[in-house]
MARTI-923497 format. One record per atom (N, C-alpha, C): y, z, x. Coordinates in steps of 0.2 Angstrom, whole numbers, plus 5000, padded with zeros to 4 digits. Layout:
! residues N
YZX...
END
This chain:
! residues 185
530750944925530150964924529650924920529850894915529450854909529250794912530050764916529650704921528950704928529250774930528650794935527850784932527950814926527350824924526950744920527450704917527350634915527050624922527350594926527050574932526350604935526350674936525750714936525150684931525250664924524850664919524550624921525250534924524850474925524550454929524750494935524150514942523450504940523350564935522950584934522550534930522650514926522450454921522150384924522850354928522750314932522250304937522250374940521750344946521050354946520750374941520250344937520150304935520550284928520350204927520350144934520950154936520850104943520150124946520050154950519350184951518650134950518850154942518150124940518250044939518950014937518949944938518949914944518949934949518649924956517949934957517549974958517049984955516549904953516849904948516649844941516849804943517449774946517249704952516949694956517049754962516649754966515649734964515449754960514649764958514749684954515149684950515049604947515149554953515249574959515449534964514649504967514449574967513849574969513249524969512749484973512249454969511849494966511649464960511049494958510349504959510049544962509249544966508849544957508349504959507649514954507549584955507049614950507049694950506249684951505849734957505249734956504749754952504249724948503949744943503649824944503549834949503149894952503649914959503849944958504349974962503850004971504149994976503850034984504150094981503650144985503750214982504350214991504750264988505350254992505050304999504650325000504450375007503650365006503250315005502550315006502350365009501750405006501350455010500950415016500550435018500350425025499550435023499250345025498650325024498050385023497750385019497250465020496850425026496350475029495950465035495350445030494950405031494450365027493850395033493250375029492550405034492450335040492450305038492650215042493250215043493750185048494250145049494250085044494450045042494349975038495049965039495349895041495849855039495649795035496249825028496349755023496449705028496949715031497249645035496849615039496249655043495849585045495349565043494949595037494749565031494949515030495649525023495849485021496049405025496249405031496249365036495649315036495349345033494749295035494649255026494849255022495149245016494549265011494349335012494149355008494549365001494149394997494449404990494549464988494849494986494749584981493849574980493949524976493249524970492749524977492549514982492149494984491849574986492349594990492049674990492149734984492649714979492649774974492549734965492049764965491749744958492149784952491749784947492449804941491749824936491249864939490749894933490949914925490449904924490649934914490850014915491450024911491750014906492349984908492549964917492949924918493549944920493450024919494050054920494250064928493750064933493950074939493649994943493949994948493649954954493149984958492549954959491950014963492449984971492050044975492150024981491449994983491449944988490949904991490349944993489649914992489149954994488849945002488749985005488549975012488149905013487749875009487449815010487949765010488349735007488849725005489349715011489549755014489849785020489349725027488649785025488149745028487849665031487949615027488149555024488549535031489049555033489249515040489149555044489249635043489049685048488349685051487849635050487349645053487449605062487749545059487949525065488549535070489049555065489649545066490049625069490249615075490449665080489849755078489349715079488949785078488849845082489349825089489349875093489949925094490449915091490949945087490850015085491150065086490650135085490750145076491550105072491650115068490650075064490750015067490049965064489450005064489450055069488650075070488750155066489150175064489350225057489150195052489450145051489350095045488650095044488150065049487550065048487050095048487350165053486850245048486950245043487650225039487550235032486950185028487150145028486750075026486050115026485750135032484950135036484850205029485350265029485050315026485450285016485650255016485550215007486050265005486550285010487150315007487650305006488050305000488850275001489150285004489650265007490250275012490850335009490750395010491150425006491850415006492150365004492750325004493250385001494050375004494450425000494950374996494850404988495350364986495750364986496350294986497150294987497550314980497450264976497750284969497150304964497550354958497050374955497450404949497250394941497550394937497550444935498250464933498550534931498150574927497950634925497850674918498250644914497550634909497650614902498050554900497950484906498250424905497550384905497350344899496750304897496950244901496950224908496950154909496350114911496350074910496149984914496049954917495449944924495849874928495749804923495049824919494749744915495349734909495549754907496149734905496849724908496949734914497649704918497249634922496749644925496449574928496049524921496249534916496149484911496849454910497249504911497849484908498349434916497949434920498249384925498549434929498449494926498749544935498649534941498949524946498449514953498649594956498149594961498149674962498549694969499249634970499749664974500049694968500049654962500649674961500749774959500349794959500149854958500149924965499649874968499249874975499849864982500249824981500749804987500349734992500649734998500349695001500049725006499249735001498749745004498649715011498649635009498549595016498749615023499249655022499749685028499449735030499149775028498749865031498249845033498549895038497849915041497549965040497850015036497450055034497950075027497450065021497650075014498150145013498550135009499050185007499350165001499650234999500150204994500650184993500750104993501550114993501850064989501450064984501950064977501850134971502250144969502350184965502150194958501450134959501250124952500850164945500850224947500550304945501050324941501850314942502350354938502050304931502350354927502250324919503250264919503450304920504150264921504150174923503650184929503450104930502850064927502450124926502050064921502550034913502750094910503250054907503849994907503950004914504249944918504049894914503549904920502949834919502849814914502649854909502549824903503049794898503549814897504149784895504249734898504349704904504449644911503949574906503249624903502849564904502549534897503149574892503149584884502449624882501949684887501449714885501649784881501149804877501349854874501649924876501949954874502250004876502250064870501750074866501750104862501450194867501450244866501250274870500350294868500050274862499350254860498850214865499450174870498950094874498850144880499350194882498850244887498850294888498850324881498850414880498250404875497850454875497250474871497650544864497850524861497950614858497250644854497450694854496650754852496750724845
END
């Protein structure tokens, strides 16, 4: 019996550590991938309906800029959305028969915004910045994703969790104190 149980004991002992030193090869085997600064949200929600259709992707195509249509007013914290004139600018000539264009230009005609629906939007009680990351040389896929590719804006990077902004900021040797974006009373 004392042998059964010696053997029983090493079964058990054994076939764990093996286990894991298989395991530990195997992964050490593995290449190593770069880690993204801002992570793809692993099941992107699905594009909100906007009052206009708009694709970044044909936009962009035409090598337009962010900056061109989204400005970064004082105090810097948000990017505006583009104003109907703006818009207007090639939409006067440009596929104006298009019912999405002739929408566009009731707004323009009555000097109203476009009631745009945001995509991302900063959590309660987190002090953030775009004029601070676009000084610091952020480009706004990296945040954003590859805009250039939609046709219709969505979320799909994850960039809202507090877990990847800390990411990121560690990645790029920026602060991480919890002061650079909490407010406390």
């Amino acid at each position: 019996m004392p042998a059964m149980r010696k053997r029983i004991f090493a079964v058990a002992i054994a076939g764990p550590i093996l286990a894991f030193f298989l395991a530990a090869t195997a992964s050490a085997a593995q290449p190593q991938v770069a880690q993204q600064q801002v992570p793809d949200n692993p099941a992107p929600p699905a594009a909100p309906v906007q009052p206009i259709p708009y694709s970044h992707k044909t936009h962009l195509a035409l090598d337009l800029q962010c900056q061109t249509c989204h400005s970064n007013p004082e105090p810097g914290a948000m990017m505006a959305f583009p104003s109907t004139a703006t818009c207007m600018n090639c939409h006067n000539t440009v596929a104006t028969k298009k019912p999405a264009i002739v929408k566009l230009a009731q707004f323009a005609k009555s000097q109203q915004p476009i009631p745009w629906v945001r995509v991302y939007t900063v959590q309660p009680g987190v002090q953030w910045t775009h004029r601070k990351h676009l000084e610091a040389g952020v480009k706004c896929e990296t945040c954003h994703g590859p805009v250039a590719e939609l046709d219709a804006m969505a979320m799909v990077k994850s960039v809202t969790a507090m877990g990847n902004c800390l990411h990121c900021h560690e990645m790029n040797n920026a602060k991480t104190a919890c002061s650079t974006c909490h407010l406390w009373p």
